[in-house]
C-alpha positions as MATLAB code, in Angstrom:
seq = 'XXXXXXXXXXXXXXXXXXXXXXXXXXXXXXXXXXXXXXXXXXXXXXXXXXXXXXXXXXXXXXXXXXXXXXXXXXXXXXXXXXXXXXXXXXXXXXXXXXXXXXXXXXXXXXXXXXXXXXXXXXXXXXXXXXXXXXXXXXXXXXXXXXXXXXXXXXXXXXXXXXXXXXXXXXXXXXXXXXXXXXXXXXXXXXXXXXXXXXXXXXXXXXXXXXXXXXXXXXXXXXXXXXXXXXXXXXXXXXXXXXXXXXXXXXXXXXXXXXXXXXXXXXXXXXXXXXXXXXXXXXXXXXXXXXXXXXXXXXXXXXXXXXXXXXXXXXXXXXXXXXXXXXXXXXXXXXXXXXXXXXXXXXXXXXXXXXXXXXXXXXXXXXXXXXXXXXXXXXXXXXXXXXXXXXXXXXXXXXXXXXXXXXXXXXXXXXXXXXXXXXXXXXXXXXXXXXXXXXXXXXXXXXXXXXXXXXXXXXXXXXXXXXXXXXXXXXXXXXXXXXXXXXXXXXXXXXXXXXXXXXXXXXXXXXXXXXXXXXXXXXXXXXXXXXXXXXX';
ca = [
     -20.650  161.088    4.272;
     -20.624  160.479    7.725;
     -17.152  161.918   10.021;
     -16.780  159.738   12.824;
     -14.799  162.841   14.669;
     -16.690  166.124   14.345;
     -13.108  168.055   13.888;
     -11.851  166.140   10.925;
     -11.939  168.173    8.183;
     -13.806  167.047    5.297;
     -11.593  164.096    3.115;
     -11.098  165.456   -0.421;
     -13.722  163.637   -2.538;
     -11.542  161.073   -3.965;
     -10.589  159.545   -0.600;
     -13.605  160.169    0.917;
     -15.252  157.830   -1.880;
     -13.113  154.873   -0.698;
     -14.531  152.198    1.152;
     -11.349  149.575    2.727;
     -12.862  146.798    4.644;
     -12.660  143.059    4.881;
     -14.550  139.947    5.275;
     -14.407  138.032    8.449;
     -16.071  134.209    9.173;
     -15.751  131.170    9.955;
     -14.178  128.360    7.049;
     -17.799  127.508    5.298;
     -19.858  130.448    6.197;
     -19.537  131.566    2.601;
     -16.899  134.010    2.538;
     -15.032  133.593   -0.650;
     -18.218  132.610   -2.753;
     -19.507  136.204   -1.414;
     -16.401  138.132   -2.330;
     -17.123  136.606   -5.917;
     -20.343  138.201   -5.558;
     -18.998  141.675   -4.996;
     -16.726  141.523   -7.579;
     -19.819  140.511  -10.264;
     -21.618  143.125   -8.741;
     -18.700  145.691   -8.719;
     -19.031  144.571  -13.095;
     -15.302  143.187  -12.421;
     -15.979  140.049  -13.949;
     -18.843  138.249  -15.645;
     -19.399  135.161  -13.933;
     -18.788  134.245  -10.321;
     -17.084  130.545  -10.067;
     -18.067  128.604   -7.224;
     -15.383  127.784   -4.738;
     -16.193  123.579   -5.792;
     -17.585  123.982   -8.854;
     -17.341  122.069  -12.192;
     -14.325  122.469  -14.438;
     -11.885  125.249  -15.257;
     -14.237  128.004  -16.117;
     -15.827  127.800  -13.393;
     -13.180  128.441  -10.558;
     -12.926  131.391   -8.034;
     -11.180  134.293   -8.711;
      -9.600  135.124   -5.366;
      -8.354  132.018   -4.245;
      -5.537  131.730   -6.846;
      -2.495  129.285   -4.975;
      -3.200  125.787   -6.483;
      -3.885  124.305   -2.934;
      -6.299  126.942   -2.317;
      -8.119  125.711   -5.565;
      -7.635  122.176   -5.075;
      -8.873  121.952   -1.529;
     -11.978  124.986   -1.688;
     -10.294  126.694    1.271;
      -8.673  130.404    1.346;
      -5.595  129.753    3.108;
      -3.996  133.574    2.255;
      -5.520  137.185    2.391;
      -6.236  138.825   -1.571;
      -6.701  142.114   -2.213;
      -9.148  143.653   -4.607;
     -10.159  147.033   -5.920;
     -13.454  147.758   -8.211;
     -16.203  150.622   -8.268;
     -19.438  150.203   -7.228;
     -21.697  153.334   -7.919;
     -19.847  156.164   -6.791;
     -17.631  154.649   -4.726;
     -14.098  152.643   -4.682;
     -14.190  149.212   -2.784;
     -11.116  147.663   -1.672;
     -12.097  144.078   -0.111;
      -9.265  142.083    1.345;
     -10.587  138.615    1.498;
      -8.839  136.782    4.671;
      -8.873  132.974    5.593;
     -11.531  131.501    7.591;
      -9.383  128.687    8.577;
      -8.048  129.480   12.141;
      -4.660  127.969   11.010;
      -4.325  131.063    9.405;
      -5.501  133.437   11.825;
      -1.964  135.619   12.106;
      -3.001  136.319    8.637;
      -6.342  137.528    9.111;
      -5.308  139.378   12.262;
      -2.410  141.488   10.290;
      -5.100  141.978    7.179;
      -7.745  143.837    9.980;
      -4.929  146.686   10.528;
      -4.677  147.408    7.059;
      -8.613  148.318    6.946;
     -11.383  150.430    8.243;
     -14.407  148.149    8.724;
     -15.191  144.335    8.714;
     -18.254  142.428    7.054;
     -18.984  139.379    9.184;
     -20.346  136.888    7.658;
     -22.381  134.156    9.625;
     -24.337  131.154    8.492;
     -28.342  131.534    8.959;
     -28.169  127.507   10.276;
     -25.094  127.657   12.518;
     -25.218  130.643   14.080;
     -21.861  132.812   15.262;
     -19.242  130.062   15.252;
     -16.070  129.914   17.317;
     -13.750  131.153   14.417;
     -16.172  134.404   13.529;
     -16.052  135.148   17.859;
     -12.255  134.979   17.646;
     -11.952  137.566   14.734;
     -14.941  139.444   16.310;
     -12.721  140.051   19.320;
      -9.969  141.530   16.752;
     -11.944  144.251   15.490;
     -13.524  145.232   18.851;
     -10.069  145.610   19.969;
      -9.804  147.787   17.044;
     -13.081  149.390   17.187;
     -13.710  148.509   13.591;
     -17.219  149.317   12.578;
     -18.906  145.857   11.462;
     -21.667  144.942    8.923;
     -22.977  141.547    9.849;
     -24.778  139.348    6.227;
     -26.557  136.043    7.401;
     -25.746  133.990    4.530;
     -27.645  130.489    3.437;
     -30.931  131.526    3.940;
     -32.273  129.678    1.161;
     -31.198  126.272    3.429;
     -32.838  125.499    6.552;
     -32.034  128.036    9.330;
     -32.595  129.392   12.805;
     -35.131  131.753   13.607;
     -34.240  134.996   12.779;
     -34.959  136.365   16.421;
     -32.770  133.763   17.567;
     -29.287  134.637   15.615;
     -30.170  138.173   16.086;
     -29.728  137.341   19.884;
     -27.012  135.268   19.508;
     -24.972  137.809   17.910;
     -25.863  139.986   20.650;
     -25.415  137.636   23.337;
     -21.707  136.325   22.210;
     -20.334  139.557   20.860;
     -21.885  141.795   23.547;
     -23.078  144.683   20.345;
     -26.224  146.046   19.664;
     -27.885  144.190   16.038;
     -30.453  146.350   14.377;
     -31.963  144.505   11.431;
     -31.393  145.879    8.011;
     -33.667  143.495    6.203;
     -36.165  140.748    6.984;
     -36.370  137.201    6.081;
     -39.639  136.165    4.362;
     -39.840  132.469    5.552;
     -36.651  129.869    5.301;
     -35.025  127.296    3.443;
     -37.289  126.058    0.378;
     -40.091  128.726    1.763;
     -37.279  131.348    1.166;
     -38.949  134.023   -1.291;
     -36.302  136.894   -0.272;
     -36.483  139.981    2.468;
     -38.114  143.129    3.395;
     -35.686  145.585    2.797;
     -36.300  148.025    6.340;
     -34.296  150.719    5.483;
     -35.709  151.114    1.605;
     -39.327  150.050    2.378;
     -38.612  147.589   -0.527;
     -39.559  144.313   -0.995;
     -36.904  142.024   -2.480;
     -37.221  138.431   -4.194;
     -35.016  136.132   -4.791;
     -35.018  134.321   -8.548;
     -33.785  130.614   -8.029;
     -33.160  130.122  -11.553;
     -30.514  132.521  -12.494;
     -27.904  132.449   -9.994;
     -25.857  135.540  -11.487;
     -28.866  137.587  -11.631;
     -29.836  140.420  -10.032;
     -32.545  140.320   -7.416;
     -36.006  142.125   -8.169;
     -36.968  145.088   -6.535;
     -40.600  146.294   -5.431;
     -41.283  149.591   -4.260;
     -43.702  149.641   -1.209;
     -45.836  151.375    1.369;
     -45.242  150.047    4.173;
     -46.148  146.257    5.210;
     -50.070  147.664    5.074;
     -49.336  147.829    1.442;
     -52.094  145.701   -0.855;
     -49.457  145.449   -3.565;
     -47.578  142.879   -1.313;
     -50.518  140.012   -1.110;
     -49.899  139.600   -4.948;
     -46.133  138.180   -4.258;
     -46.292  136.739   -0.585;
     -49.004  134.447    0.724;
     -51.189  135.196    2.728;
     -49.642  133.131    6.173;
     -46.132  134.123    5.437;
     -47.507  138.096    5.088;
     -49.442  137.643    8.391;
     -45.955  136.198    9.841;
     -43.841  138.911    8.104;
     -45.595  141.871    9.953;
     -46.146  140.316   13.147;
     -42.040  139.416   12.941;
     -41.079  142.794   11.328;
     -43.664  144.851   14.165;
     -42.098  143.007   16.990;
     -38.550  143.754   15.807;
     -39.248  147.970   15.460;
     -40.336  147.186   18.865;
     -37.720  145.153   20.336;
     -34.079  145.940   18.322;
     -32.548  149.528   18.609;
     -33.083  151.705   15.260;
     -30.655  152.017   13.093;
     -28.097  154.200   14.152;
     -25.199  155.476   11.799;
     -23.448  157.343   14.165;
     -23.265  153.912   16.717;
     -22.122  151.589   13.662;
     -18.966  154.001   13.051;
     -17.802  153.248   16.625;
     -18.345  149.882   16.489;
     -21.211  149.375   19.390;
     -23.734  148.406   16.504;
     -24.038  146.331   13.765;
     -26.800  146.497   11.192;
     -27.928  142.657    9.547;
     -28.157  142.118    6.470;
     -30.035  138.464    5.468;
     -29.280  136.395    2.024;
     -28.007  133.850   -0.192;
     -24.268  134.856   -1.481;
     -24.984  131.888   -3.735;
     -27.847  132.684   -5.235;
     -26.745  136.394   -5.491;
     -29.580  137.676   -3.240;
     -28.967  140.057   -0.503;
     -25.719  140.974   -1.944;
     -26.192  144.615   -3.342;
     -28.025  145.853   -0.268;
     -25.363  144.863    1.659;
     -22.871  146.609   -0.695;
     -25.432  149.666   -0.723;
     -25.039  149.142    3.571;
     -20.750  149.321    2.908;
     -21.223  152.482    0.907;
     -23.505  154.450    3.053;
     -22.466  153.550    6.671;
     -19.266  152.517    6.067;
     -16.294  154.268    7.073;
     -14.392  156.443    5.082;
     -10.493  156.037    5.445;
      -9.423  156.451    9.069;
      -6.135  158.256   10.803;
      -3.591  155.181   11.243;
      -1.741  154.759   14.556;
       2.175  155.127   13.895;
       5.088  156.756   16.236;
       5.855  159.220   16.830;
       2.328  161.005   15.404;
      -0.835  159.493   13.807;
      -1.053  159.404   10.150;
      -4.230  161.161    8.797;
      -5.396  160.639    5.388;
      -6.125  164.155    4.319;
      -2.296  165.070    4.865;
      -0.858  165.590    1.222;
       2.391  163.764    1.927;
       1.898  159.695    0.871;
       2.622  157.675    3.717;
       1.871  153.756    3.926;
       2.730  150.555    5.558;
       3.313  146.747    4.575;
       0.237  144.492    6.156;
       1.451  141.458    3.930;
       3.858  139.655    1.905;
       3.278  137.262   -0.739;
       6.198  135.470   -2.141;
       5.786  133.783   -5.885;
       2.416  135.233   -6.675;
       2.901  134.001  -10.027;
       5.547  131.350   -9.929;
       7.077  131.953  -13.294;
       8.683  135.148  -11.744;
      10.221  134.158   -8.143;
       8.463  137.470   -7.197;
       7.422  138.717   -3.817;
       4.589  141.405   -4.183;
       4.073  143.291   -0.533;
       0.850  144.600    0.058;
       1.134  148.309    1.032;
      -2.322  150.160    2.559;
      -1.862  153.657    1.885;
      -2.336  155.656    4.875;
      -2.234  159.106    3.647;
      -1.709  161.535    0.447;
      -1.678  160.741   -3.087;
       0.524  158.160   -5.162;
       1.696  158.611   -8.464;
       3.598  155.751  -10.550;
       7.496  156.418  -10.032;
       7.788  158.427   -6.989;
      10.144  157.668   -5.060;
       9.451  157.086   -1.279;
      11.703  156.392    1.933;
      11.425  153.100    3.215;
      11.852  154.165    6.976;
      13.253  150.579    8.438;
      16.332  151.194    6.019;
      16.341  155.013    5.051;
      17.082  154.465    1.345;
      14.906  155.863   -1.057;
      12.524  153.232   -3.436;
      11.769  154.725   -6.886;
       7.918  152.541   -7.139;
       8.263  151.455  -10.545;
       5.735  149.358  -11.172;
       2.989  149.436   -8.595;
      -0.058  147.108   -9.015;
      -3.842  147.109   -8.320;
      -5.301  143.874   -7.965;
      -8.395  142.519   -9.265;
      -8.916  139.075   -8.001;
      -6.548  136.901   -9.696;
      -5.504  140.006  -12.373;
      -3.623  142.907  -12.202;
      -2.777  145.978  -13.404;
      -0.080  149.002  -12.969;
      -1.813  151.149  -10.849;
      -0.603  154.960  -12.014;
      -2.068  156.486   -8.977;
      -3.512  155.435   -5.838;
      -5.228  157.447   -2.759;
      -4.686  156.866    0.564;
      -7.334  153.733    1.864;
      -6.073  152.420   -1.274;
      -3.901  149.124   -1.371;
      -1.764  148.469   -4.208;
       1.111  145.667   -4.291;
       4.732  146.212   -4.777;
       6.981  143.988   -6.571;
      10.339  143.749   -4.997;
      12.978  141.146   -4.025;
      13.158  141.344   -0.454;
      13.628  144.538    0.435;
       9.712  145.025    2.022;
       9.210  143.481    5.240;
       5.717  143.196    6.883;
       5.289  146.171    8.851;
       7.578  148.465    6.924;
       6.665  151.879    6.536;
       6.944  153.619    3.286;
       6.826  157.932    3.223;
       7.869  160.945    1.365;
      10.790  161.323    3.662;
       9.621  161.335    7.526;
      11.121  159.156    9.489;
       7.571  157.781   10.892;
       6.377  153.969   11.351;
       3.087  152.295   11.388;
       2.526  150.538   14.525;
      -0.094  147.957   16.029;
       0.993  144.915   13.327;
       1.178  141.827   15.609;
       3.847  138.886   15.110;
       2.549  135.813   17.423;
       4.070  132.964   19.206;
       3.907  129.945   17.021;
       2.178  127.254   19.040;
       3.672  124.434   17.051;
       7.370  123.931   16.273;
       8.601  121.174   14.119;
      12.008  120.853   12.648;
      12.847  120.866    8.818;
      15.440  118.926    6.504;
      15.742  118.867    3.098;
      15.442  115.576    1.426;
      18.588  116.684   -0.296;
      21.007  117.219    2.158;
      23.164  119.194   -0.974;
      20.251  121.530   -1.051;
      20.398  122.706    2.676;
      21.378  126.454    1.367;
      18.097  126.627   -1.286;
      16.225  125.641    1.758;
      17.307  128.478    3.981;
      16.628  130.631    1.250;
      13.136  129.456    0.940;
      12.206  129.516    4.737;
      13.587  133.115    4.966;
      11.066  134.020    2.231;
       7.839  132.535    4.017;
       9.522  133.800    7.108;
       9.326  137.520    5.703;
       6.272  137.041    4.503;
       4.578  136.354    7.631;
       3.532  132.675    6.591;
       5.870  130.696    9.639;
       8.344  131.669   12.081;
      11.719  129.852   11.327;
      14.289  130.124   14.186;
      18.062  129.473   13.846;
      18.936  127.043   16.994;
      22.059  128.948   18.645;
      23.344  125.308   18.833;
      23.439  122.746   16.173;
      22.141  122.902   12.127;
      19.167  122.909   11.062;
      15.941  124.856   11.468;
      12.578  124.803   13.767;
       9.593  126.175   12.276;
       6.644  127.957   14.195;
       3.162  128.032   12.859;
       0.071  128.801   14.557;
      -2.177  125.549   13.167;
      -0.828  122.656   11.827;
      -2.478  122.983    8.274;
       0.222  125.280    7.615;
       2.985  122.682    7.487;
       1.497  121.071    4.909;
       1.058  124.184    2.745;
       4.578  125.096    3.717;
       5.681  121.604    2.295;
       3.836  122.031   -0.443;
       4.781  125.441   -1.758;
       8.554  124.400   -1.151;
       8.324  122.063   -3.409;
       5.940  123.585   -6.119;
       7.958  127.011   -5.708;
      11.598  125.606   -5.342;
      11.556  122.144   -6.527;
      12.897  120.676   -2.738;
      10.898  118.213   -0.901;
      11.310  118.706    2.199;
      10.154  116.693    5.448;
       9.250  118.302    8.593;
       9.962  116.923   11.901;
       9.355  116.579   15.795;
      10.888  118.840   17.440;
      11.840  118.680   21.220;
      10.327  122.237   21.955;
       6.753  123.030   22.102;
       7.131  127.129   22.517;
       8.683  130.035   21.968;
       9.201  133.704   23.547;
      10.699  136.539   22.040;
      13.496  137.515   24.793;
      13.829  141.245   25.843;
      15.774  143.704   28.198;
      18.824  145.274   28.502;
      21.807  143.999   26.369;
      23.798  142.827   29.305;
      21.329  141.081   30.944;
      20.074  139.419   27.783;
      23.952  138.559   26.573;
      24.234  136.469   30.260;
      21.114  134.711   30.060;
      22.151  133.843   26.179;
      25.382  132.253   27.268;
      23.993  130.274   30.528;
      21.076  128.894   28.083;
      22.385  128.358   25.113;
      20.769  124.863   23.913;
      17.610  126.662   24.795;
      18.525  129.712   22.620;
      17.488  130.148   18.801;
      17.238  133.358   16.617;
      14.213  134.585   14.648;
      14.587  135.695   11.118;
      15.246  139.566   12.128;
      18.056  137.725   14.237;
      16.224  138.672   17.509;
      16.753  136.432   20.220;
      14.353  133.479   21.334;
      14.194  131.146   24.229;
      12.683  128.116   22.899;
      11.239  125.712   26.000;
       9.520  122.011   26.057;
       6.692  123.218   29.272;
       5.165  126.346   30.543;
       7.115  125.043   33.930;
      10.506  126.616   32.102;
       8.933  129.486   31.243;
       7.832  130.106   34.396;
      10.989  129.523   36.257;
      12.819  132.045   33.861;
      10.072  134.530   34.467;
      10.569  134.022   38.207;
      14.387  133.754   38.370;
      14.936  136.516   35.782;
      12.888  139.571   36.587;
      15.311  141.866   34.783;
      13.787  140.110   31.859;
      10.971  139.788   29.892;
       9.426  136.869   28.005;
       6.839  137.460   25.373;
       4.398  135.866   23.049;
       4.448  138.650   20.341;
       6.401  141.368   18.789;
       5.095  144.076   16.807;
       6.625  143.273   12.914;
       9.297  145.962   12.923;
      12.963  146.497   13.701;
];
């Protein structure tokens, strides 16, 4: 496979065979119902649900909080691991709904590529740009699949140049649309020479495959007609002549992404994308951490927390954090140093996760991301190793941009509801800040869909209704400097002054104007709108 640097030594075959990447869209595009896909593909399960579909049987695998099921909306990141040919795929499927977007942004450190899915009628939407400018920042290599084909779309030249036009890369078309919507009778596959149809009747079933000669090919006139042939070659001609060739080399450092065109729904398109993830998809990649990068040949395990995901299954008041091993490889029951606290963790009971099952993983290698059951002790953005003291770096905490206040609607119950925010608080779901004056709590989210999931999980997971409230401040910035300087400011602002949940200090303001005058009057300061998740 491909190196991206030409002095890596080679992986050793069993990392080298992993592929860690997630999906990346806007809410609608299709994400989740493609994920399915990949995991019916992958022969992980039988039957893909639909994300609204009929009944019981019939529901998605990934999305497994009930609001997630009730409302056909991922609102939190899932892992999942399955083979597919000779490789390993781990697909962490992140919400499309910008309310969750801290989410999504902490999931793209934990992997090494990004599929973005767009929809063939709408185009690159303001959600998929967003995440786009994530990865670039990253230089994540991206596969792009233009889903909904079989609906009425754009012109295929046209969302090729939209792509290029709003996320300034380089498209180079992997396959080829044969005509739209009802007309839609599948692609030209331009890196196979293959020509690909699409069965409407069996959703779950595998597209056919005809092996061809070219587009001169005589063989093709007995599935296309003849207008929508003449229009294939003419498109397919102009396309060699106007889009740069695929090069694998370019897609690795994220300047180019190949297309991929389909119908997640109907199955088609699918595979050859998951052919695309396997052969110009990244293998595991060095992780930035202090003092040294982590590479994933070293034999030591190292890896870091991207997530935390309190009451998984509600039965067992569990938290499971998501670890993304960065190097070596893991057995069941070795103990590793978790950095943050320097105790040792003997991993008892490590799990893989396959949609909404799971199973004790006894080994894992490093691109791999297994989930460990604890009861607080993982943090997002904890490092776990075999004993150096080294940490993972680059996982963002934002700003919240909305804060609201919180009661119980049991004022008795004001201690199980500190416990509860201190959970989603570790877990990366809200920010909850301690005012420095007064009871209470103010919670920070980033969209305001999250305060009703909040409500709602505090009451399905702990049995407290709570009510959230207006607060008088509209932002908050994490407070830094030296300890003097920041102890003065603390005591001449104190009805200003809250703590986060790591107990770091936080000036909490009602207008930019206060901000502002702090930044101006305070230069031995500094005010900002993240913090890397650490201690």
């Amino acid at each position: 496979m491909l190196d991206t640097s030409t002095n890596r030594p080679a992986l050793p075959p069993e990392i080298a065979r992993r592929r860690t990447f997630a999906i990346i869209s806007h809410p609608d595009a299709g994400k989740t119902t493609l994920t399915e896909k990949f995991l019916l593909y992958g022969g992980a399960i039988q039957m893909a649900g639909q994300v609204r579909a009929k009944g019981e049987a019939r529901r998605t695998r990934s999305d497994f909080m009930k609001m997630e099921q009730d409302r056909g909306i991922s609102v939190s990141a899932s892992a999942m691991s399955f083979d597919f040919r000779e490789f390993r795929f781990n697909l962490v499927d992140t919400p499309g709904h910008s309310d969750f977007s801290e989410d999504t942004y902490r999931t793209l450190t934990a992997v090494d590529a990004a599929i973005m899915v767009i929809d063939g009628a709408k185009g690159v939407e303001s959600q998929t740009q967003k995440l786009f400018e994530v990865c670039r920042l990253r230089d994540l290599p991206i596969l792009t699949f233009c889903n909904k084909m079989d609906r009425e779309s754009r012109d295929t030249f046209e969302i090729i140049d939209e792509i290029q036009e709003n996320l300034a890369i380089d498209v180079t078309p992997a396959s080829w649309p044969i005509g739209m919507g009802r007309d839609f009778l599948g692609c030209y596959d331009m890196i196979n020479d293959r020509l690909e149809l699409m069965d409407r009747a069996d959703r779950n079933k595998i597209a056919e495959s005809i092996k061809i000669q070219g587009l001169d090919d005589p063989k093709l006139a007995e599935h296309i007609p003849a207008d929508m042939l003449d229009q294939l070659r003419e498109e397919v001609e102009m396309a060699r002549e106007l889009l740069p060739a695929l090069d694998p080399q370019s897609v690795l450092e994220g300047h180019m992404t190949p297309i991929w065109f389909g119908s997640a729904i109907n199955s088609f398109g699918v595979k050859e994308l998951m052919d695309g993830i396997a052969n110009y998809g990244p293998e595991p990649q060095p992780q930035s951490a202090d003092p040294r990068q982590i590479s994933p040949d070293e034999t030591k395990v190292a890896g870091f927390v991207f997530k935390v995901q309190a009451n998984m299954d509600p039965k067992h008041r569990d938290r499971v954090a998501f670890v993304r091993l960065a190097s070596g490889h893991f057995k069941r029951g070795m103990k590793l140093t978790h950095v943050r606290t320097k105790k040792p963790m003997a991993i008892s009971n490590p799990v893989l996760f396959l949609a909404s099952d799971r199973e004790l993983a006894e080994e894992a290698w490093a691109g791999d991301i297994i989930g460990i059951p604890n009861h607080g002790q993982l943090r997002i953005g904890d490092t776990l190793t075999e004993g150096e003291t080294i940490r993972a770096t680059g996982i963002p905490s934002f700003a919240p941009e909305l804060l609201q206040g919180v009661r119980a609607g049991d004022p008795m119950k004001a201690k199980h509801l500190e416990k509860a925010l201190m959970q989603f608080a570790e877990e990366g779901a809200a920010k909850v800040f301690k005012p420095n004056i007064g009871s209470g709590f103010i919670v920070g989210v980033v969209g305001a869909l999250q305060f009703e999931v909040l409500a709602s999980r505090i009451e399905l997971e702990y049995g407290l209704p709570v009510r959230f409230e207006a607060s008088q401040f509209t932002s908050a910035r994490w407070v830094s400097g030296a300890k003097a300087d920041v102890d003065k400011f603390v005591n001449t602002n104190k009805q200003h002054i809250a703590f986060d949940h790591d107990g770091d200090v936080v000036y909490l303001t009602r207008m930019q104007w206060d901000i502002d005058r702090v930044v101006r009057d305070h230069p031995e300061l500094s005010l900002t709108a993240t913090k890397e998740m650490m201690v």
